[in-house]
C-alpha positions in Angstrom: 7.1 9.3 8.8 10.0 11.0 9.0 12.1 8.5 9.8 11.4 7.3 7.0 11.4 10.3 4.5 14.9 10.4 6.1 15.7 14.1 4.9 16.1 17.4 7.1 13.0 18.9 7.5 14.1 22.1 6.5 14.4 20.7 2.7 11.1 19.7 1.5 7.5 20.4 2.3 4.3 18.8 2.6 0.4 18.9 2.2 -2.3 17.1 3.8 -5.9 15.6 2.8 -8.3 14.0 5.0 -7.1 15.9 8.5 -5.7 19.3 9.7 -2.6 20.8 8.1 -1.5 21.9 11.6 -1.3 18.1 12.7 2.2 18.2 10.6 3.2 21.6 11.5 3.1 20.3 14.9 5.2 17.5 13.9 7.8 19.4 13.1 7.3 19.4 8.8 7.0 22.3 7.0 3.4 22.4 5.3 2.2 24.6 1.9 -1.7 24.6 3.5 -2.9 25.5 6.5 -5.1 27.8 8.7 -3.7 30.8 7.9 -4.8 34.4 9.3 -3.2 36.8 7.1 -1.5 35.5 3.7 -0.8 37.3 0.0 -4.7 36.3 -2.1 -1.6 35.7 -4.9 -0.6 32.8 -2.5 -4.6 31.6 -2.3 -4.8 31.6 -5.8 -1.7 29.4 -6.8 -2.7 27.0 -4.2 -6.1 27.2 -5.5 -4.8 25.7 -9.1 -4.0 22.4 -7.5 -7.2 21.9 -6.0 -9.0 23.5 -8.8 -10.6 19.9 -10.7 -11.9 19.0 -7.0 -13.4 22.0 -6.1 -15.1 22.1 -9.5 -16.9 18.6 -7.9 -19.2 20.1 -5.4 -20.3 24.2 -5.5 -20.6 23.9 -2.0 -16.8 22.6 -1.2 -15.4 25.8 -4.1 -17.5 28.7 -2.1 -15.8 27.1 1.4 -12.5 27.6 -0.2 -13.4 30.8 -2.9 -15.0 32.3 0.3 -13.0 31.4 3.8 -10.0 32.8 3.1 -7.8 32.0 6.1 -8.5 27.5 5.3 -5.5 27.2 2.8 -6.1 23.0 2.8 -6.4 20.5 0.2 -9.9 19.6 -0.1 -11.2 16.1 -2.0 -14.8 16.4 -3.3 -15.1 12.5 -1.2 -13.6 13.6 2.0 -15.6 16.3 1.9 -19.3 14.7 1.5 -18.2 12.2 4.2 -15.0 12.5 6.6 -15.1 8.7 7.2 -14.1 8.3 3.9 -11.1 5.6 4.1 -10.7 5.3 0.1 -10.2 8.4 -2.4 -11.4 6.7 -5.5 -10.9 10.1 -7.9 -8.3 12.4 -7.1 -7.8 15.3 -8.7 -4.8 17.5 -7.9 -2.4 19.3 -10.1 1.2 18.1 -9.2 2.7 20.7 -11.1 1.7 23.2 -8.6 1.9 21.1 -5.5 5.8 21.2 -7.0 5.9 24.9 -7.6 4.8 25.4 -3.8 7.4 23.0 -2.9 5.8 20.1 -1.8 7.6 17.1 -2.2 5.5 14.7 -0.1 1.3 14.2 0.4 -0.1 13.0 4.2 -3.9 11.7 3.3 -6.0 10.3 6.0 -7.0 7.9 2.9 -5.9 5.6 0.7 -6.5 7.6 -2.6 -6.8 4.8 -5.8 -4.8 5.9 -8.9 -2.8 8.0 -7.0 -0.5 8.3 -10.3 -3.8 10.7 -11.8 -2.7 13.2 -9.4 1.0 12.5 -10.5 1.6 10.9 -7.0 3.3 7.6 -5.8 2.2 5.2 -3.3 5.5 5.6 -0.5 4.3 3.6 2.4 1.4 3.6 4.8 2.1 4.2 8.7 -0.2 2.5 11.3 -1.8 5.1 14.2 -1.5 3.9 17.5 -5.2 4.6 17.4 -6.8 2.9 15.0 -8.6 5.4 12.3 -5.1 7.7 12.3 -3.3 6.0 9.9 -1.3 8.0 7.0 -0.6 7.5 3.8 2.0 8.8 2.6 2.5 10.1 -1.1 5.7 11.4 -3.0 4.8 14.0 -6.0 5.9 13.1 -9.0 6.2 15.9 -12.1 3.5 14.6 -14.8 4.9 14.9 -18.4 
């Protein structure tokens, strides 16, 4: 992924859906979510804003993330219900904020359909040498 993002590290950042954030932070790439044990609630609620549409899916998903303050993640209202979910049929993210955070690029366990909703783009997918760990991968896009 990498490789193929072809960029320093250091110059962009990224988010996950559908698996840990810490998976990338152990690749090396510098994430916006994460388990996080001590962070500004100003930080929480910015990040909350992109996931705000999906969390207002499921009650049960919003008081997980209103609630457990150190899971800083990206949640999807499918993944959720069922982490064997390999299609996200109705994304909902704001890309405006995922750009305010910095993140320039999306890893999702899933291939999410419409991606452009989210104001994503489709990149490329990357095969896991075990097979349920692929990623997509998704650039974000400002929405007009």
């Amino acid at each position: 992924v990498a490789n193929y993002i072809n960029l320093p590290k250091n110059e962009y950042k990224v988010a996950s859906i559908g698996f840990l954030p810490v998976v990338s932070m152990y690749n090396g790439f510098h994430t916006i979510d994460g388990y996080i044990t001590n962070y500004p609630l100003e930080y929480k609620n910015q990040f909350r804003v992109i996931i705000e549409d999906e969390l207002n899916k499921n009650q049960k998903m919003k008081t997980y993330f209103d609630e457990w303050d150190s899971r800083c993640y990206l949640f999807s209202n499918e993944i959720f219900l069922d982490r064997n979910v390999k299609t996200i049929e109705d994304l909902q993210l704001n890309s405006s904020q995922l750009q305010n955070l910095g993140a320039k690029y999306i890893f999702s366990s899933a291939k999410i359909i419409n991606p452009e909703k989210s104001g994503l783009s489709f990149e490329n997918l990357f095969l896991g040498e075990v097979p349920g760990n692929d990623i997509y991968l998704y650039k974000v896009n400002y929405l007009e």
